[in-house]
Structures are given as structure tokens and as C-alpha cells.
N, C-alpha and C positions, 0 to 999 in steps of 0.2 A: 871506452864508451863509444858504441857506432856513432853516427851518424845518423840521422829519422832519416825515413823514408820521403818524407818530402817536409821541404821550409820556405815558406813562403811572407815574406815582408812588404805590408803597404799593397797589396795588391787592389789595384786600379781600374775601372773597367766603364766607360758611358756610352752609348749608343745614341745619339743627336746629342739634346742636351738634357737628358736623362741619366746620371750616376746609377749605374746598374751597382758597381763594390766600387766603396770609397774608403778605402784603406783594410784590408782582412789581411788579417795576419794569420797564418794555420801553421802549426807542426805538428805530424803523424809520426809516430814511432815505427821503424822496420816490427814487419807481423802483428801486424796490428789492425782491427775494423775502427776505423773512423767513420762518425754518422756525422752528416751536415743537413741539419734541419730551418726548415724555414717557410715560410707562405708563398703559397705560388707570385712570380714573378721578384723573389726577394733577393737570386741571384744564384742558387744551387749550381744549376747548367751553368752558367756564366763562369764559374768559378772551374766547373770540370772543363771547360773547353780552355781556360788558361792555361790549367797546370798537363793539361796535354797536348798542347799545342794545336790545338785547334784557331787559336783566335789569340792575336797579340795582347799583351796588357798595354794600357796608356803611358804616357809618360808619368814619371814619380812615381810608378811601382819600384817596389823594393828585389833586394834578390829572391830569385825563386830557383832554388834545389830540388828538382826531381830524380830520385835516385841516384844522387849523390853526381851530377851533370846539372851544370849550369842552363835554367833555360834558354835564357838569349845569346849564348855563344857556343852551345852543344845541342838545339833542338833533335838534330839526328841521334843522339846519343839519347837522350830523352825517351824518342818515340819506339827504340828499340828496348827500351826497359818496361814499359807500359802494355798493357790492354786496355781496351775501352767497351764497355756496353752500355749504350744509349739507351733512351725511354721505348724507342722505338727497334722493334727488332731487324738485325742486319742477315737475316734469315731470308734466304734466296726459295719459294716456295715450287719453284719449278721446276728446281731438281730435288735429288734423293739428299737426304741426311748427309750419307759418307760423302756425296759429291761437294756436296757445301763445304765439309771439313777438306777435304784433298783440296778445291779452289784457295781455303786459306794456306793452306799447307807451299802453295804451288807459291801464293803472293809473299809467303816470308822464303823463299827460293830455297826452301827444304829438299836436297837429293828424294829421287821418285822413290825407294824404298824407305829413306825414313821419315818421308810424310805418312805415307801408307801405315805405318806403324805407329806413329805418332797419332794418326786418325783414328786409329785402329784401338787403344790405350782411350784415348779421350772417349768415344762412343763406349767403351763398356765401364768404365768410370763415371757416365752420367747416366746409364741404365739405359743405352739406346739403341742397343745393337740388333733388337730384335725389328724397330724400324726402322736400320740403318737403308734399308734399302728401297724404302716408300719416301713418295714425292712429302715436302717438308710442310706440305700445303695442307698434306690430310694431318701433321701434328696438333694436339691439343696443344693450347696457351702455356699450359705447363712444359709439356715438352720442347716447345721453340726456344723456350726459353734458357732451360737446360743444352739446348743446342747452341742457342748464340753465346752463352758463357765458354761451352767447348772450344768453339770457333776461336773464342779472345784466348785461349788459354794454347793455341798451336804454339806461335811464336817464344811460349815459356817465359812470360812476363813476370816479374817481382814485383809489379804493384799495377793492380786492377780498379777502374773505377768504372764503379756499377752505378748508375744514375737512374731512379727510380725503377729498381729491375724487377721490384714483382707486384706494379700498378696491375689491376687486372685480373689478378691469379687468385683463385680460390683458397680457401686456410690450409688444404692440405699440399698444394702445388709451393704455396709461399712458405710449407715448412721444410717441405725437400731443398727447397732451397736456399732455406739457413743451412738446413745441414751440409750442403756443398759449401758456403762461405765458409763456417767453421774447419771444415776440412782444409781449407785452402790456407786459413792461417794457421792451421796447426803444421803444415808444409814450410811455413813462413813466408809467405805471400802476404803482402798490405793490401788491403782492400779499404778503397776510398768509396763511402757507400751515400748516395741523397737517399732522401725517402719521406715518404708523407706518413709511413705508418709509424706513430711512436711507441707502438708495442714493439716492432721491428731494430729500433735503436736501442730500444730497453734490453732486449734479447741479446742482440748480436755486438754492439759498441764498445769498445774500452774507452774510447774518449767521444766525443760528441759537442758540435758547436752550433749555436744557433743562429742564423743570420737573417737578421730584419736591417730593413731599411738600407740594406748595402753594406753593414757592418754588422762584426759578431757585439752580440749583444750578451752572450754565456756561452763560457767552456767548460768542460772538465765530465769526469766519469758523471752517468748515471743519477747517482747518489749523493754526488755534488750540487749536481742540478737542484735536484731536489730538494735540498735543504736549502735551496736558496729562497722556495715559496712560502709562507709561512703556513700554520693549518695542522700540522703533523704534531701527534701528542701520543702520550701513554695512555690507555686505558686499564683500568683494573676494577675487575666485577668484585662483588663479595658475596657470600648468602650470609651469615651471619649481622646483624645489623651490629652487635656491640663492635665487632672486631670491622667492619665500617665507618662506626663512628672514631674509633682510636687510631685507625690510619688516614681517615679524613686530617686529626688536630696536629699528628706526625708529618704530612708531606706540606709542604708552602705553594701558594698558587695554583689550588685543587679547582675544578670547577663540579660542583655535587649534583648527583640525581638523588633524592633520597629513597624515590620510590622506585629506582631500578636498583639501588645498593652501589650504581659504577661512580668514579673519580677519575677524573681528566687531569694531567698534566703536560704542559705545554713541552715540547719537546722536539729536536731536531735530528731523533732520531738514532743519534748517535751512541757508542759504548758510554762514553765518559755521563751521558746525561740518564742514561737508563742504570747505569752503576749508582748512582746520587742516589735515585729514584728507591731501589733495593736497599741499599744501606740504611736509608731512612726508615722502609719499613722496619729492616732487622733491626734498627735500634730501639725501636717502638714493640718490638717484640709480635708482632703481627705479620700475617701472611693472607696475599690475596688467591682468590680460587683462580682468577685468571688474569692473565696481563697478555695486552697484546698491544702492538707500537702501531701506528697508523703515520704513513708518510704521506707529502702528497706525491702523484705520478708525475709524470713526463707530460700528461696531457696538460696538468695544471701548469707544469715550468712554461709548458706550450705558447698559453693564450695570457700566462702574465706578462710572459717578456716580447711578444705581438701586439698586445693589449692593443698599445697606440701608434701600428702600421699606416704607412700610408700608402703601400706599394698594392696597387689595383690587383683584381683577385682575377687572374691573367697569365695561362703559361708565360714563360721562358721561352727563346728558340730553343730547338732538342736536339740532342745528341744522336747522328743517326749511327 
């Protein structure tokens, strides 16, 4: 069994006397998208500028493993495993695209022809080559952004942390760039992702944690999440009323419409509970015209486990 991509214990963090994270515990799987959700100022940035050394943890942090290097006794080991894309783009607008990738190229001390190449490879891998050579300035939002990913991706990093990377971007810009995240870990690249869109966690995540208050408050896939709100049920229409009313007296804990023919059952969504559900009918010898399972979202796990925030509705400092 590897090793995760990153393990992090008790992680610490106050700025005056304000507990920004008071104790977060995270581990990310090697190729893996990790979502870390939470309300503005609840600690996202705080947490990416830990685990990349951006900014030390306090004391009584616990160990933190990034890419299998110790943080506090290999940070150089650390930062040569890592990329970082901040909220804000590291996108130099004054010069050309390929210039901007060749300056990174130059700052991880790449020989002059295999930056070139390496630039060269990233620019037509993010679809940019045909404005590799206009100032960065005339890019659309989308494409800067596709550029400062390139830029983090010279140095050949195994675990990327994208902190709210596609604030801003319109639905088609923010899809191109799930499809480069995806790409990236099916290369096997970890990507450690913040983000305010929970459609964007739901989409892209295999694990996802939420952090209020300084601490995670829920972990686990998607779907985990989700059944932790309550609300989500089976629905089953009928048009026949008799064969309504016989799987009305067959299932337990129905809630009836009589005059739409549907039956509600409370439900988490799960195999085990919608097997029950079937069985019961089949026993009863009845069949419904429709069933369809209703969970609740992300947005709901969102503002249950927020609900009673007290972290001011207030960036973070950002990642630049």
C-alpha cells in the first residue's frame, strides 16, 4: 500500500488571536482530486499555504507528509514535489504566453532546450499555441488560466494545489478545465482543489472535506456527504389506483398523495435501502410505473454543516 499523497495531523494555524485551523486532520490518496469546501474565511488558503509551505503551522501541529517528505525537516524536498495555483493569476500580462512558460522553465533551472520543449509540449496540451506568441494581456479569463496551470505544471509536479482556480470563469471556460484536472489525474497527479462551486466538487472530487469554524466538520466521497442530510427518499408514481393502493399497505413508512397516485419513502439513498424497498413491492406482487430516488446535494450538506458559522463573510489572504 503507497503511501497518500499528502497526511497531515492537528494542523494549526492563528493569526493575532484569531484560530484560523484548530486542529484539521486531512489525507489525500496519491491521483486523487481532493475538494476542500468551506465559507469564505473558514481557512481553505490557510490550509494550501501550510501544506506548501508557504506559511509555517503553529506549534502542536501534528506531522505533515507532503509527498512522502517531512514538512518541517525536508520543506525543499516538499516544494520541488508540488505546484501551486493561487486565486489570483501568476500570469505575467506583458509578455507573450511562450515567454511566460520559458521564465518558469528558466526558474526551475531547465537546460535551454528542454525548457523549450517542455514549453513547447505544455502550450499545445492546453490548446495555446496558436496564442503562444501574443502578449498574455490580450488572453480571455479562460485562457490565463489554462496558462498559469501550464506554467505550475513545468517543474513536473505530482501533487497540485489549485485554490479556487475557476472563480470568474464562465460554464464553458470552468468545463475545459475540469477536463484538464481530469486529465491530470488520470496521469496520476493529486490535485488538492478549494472551490466555492459545489457543482465543481460534486463533478471533479473523490474525497472532499468541509471546513467551518477551523475544523473539518465532514469527510468522505460525494455521496457520503450526502446522506448525512436527511430529506432524500424514494419516490414511486402509479396510474392505476388499486395497484396504489396495494403498494401503499405493502411498504412501511409511506408518506401518500392520493390524488397524484406517488408514495414517498424515506431513504438514504442507498442499494441496501432501495433493495428493501423492491422486495417489498415484489412481495406484494405490484409494480410501480416509476421510481426515482431523490438525494439531497452538496448545496444542502453545504449550509447544514455551516448552518451555525461564525467565521465573518470575508476572504482569506490568497495565494498568489
Amino acid at each position: 500500500m503507497t503511501d497518500p499523497a499528502i497526511a497531515a495531523n492537528g494542523l494549526r494555524k492563528s493569526y493575532g488571536d484569531k484560530a484560523v485551523l484548530d486542529g484539521v486532520d486531512l489525507t489525500v490518496p496519491e491521483g486523487t482530486v481532493f475538494s476542500l469546501l468551506g465559507p469564505n474565511g473558514a481557512g481553505k488558503t490557510t490550509v494550501v499555504k501550510l501544506l506548501s509551505t508557504l506559511v509555517s503551522p503553529d506549534p502542536g501541529t501534528g506531522d505533515i507528509r507532503v509527498g512522502g517528505h517531512d514538512l518541517a525537516s525536508e520543506p525543499q524536498a516538499v516544494r520541488a514535489s508540488i505546484g501551486v495555483t493561487g486565486q489570483f493569476s501568476a500570469v505575467d500580462g506583458l509578455i507573450t504566453g511562450e515567454e511566460n512558460m520559458l521564465l518558469m522553465a528558466d526558474l526551475h533551472h531547465l537546460p535551454r532546450r528542454e525548457g523549450r520543449r517542455t514549453a513547447a509540449e505544455l502550450l499545445e496540451r492546453f490548446d495555446l499555441v496558436e496564442a503562444a506568441r501574443k502578449p498574455a494581456s490580450t488572453y480571455s479569463g479562460g485562457m490565463r488560466r489554462r496558462l498559469d496551470i501550464a506554467m505550475t505544471l513545468v517543474g513536473d509536479p505530482r501533487i497540485i494545489f489549485l485554490d479556487e482556480p475557476t472563480t470568474g470563469l464562465d460554464p464553458r471556460s470552468r468545463h475545459n478545465l475540469w477536463r484538464i484536472i481530469r486529465e491530470l489525474v488520470t496521469d496520476g497527479v493529486t490535485v488538492f482543489l478549494t472551490t466555492q462551486y459545489l457543482e465543481e466538487a460534486d463533478q471533479l472530487a473523490d474525497g472532499i472535506a468541509v471546513l467551518n469554524d477551523g475544523r473539518v466538520a465532514a469527510q468522505g466521497t460525494a455521496e457520503e456527504l450526502k446522506r448525512l442530510v436527511p430529506g432524500g427518499h424514494v419516490r414511486l408514481r402509479f396510474t392505476d389506483p388499486a395497484v396504489y393502493r396495494s403498494a401503499a399497505s405493502a411498504l412501511r413508512g409511506v408518506t401518500r398523495d392520493d390524488e397524484a397516485l406517488v408514495l414517498r419513502i424515506a431513504s438514504d439513498g442507498s442499494q441496501r435501502e432501495l433493495r428493501a424497498v423492491l422486495d417489498s413491492l415484489d412481495s406484494a406482487g405490484v409494480e410501480a410505473d416509476e421510481l426515482t430516488v431523490h438525494t439531497p446535494d452538496l448545496d444542502d450538506v453545504f449550509f447544514a454543516l455551516t448552518a451555525d458559522s461564525d467565521t465573518p463573510d470575508q476572504p482569506e489572504e490568497t495565494v498568489r
